[in-house]
N, C-alpha and C positions, 0 to 999 in steps of 0.2 A: 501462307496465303498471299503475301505480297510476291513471292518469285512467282505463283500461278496468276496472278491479274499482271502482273508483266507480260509473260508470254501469250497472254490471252490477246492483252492490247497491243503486241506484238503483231500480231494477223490483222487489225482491225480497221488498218488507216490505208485501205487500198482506194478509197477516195480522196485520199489528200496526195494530188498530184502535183504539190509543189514542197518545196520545203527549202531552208538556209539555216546553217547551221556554220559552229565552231568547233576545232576541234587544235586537241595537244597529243603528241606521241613523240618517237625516234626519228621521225623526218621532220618536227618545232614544232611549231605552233601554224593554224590552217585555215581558212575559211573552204566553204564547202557547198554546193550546189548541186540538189536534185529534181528531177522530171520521170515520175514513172510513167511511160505511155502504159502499160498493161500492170496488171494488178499483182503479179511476180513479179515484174523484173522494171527496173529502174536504170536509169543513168545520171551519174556524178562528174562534176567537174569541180576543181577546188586550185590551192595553190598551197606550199608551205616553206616558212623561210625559218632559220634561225640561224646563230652562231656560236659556237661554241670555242672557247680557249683553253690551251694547254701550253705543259710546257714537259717534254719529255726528251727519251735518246729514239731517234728511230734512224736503220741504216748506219746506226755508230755515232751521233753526232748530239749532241743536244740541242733543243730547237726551241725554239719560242714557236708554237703554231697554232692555227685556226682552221677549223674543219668549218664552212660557210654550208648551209644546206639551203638549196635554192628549188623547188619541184614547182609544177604544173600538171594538173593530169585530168585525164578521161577516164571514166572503169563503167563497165557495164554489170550489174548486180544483180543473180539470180534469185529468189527469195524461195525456200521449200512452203508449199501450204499447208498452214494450219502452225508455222514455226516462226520464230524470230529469227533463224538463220539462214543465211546465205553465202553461195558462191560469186569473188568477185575477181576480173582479171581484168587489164587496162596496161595503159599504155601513158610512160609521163613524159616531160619536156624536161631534162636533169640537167640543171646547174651548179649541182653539188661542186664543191670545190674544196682540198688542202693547200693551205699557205704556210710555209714556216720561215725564218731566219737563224741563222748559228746564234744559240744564248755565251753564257762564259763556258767554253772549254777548257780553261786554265792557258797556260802558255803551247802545249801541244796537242793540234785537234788529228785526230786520226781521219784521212779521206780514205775511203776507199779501203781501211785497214792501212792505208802507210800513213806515217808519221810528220807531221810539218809546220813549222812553226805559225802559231797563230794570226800573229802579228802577219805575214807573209800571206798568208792565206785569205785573211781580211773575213767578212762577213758569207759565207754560205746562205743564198737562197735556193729556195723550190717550191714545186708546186707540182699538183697532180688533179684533174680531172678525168672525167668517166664519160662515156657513151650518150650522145646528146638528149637520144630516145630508148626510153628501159623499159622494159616490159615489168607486168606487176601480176600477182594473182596471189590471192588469199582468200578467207573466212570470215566473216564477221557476225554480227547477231545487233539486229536493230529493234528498241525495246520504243512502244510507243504510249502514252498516257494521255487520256481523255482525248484522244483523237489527233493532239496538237505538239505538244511535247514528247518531245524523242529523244534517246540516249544514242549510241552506234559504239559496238567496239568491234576493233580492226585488228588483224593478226595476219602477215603477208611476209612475201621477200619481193623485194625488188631487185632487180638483177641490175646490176651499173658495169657490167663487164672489168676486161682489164683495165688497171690509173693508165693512163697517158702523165708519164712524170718528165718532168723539163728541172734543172738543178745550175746554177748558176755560182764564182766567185769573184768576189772584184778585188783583193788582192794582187801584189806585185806578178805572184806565181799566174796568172792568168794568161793563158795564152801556150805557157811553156808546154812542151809536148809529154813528159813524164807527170806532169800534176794534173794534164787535162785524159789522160789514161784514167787516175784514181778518183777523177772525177765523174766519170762515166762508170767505173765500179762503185761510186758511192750511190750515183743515181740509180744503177740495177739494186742495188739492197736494200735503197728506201721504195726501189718500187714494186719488190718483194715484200716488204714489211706493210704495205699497201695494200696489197690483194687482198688482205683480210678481207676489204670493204667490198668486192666484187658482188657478191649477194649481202643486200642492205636489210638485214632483220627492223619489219615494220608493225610498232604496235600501237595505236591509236586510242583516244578516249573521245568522241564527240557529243556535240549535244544541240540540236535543232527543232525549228520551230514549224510546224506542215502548214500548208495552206491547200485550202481545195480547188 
C-alpha cells in the first residue's frame, strides 16, 4: 500500500512549481534546484562537491591521492504521466579533479617500468582533469508526499571524456633526457589507468521540499 500511495503522490505535485532540495550519491554530496514551467517536464540546477582520499599503485607507482569532485549542472527532466519516472539529460560545468604524490616506494621506484633510485627521483607528482563541460543523461523516479516532501533517485553516466594527465619530478634526475623519457611513459600509464573515469557512473539519493 505504501509503494502505491508513493507512485500515486508521485503524479500529484504538478502544482508545486518550485522546489530545494539535498542530495548524496557518486558525484558527493549536492544541493539542488527545481522550476517546472509544464506539468511533465521540469528543470534543475544544483552543484556537488566532495573529496575523497586514497592511497594506492596506479601507472606502477604508489601514490598518496585524492580524487576532488567539483560539478555544476543544468538537466532538463521529462516526467511519463500518471508515473514517477522520468527521462533526464543535461549538461555540467566539471571540476572533477586527481591529485596524487609518490608515497614510500622503498629505495627503487620504477618510472615508466625502469628502475631508479629513489632518493634520485625525489617526490612524483600528477594530476589529471576531464573535459570542462560533460554531457549527462539518465532516469530517475521522483516520489512526492502530501504534495510537499519529495524523495528523487538518480541513475545516469556522465561522460567526462579522456583525463588530461600532466606528471611531474623534482629530484636530481629532472631534466635528464633518459628519466624525462620514462617520465612521459609513466604519465601514458597513469593515464590509461584513468580512462576508467571517462564515463562517470551516477547514482543519487535526494530529498526536497516543493513549493507552489
Amino acid at each position: 500500500m505504501l509503494a502505491l500511495a508513493l507512485v500515486a503522490a508521485g503524479t500529484a505535485n504538478a502544482d508545486n512549481n518550485f522546489g530545494i532540495g539535498v542530495k548524496a550519491g557518486t558525484l558527493g554530496l549536492g544541493v539542488e534546484g527545481t522550476w517546472r514551467p509544464l506539468p511533465y517536464l521540469d528543470i534543475r540546477v544544483g552543484a556537488n562537491q566532495y573529496d575523497f582520499s586514497d592511497n594506492g599503485v596506479y601507472g606502477g607507482i604508489n601514490y598518496d591521492a585524492e580524487l576532488s569532485l567539483d560539478t555544476y549542472y543544468v538537466t532538463g527532466n521529462f516526467r511519463f504521466p500518471l508515473s514517477p519516472f522520468r527521462v533526464t539529460a543535461g549538461a555540467f560545468s566539471n571540476g572533477n579533479e586527481f591529485n596524487a604524490s609518490s608515497a614510500d616506494n622503498g629505495a627503487i621506484i620504477f618510472v615508466g617500468g625502469d628502475p631508479y633510485p629513489a632518493d634520485a627521483v625525489g617526490t612524483v607528482t600528477s594530476g589529471a582533469s576531464f573535459g570542462s563541460t560533460s554531457p549527462y543523461v539518465g532516469v530517475g523516479y521522483d516520489f512526492t508526499l502530501f504534495g510537499k516532501v519529495g524523495m528523487n533517485l538518480d541513475f545516469g553516466v556522465l561522460w567526462q571524456g579522456s583525463p588530461d594527465v600532466l606528471i611531474a619530478a623534482d629530484g636530481i634526475l629532472a631534466g635528464d633526457p633518459t628519466f624525462d623519457a620514462s617520465l612521459e611513459a609513466e604519465r601514458l600509464a597513469l593515464e590509461d589507468d584513468l580512462s576508467d573515469f571517462k564515463a562517470w557512473p551516477v547514482i543519487s539519493l535526494g530529498f526536497v521540499v516543493n513549493f507552489l
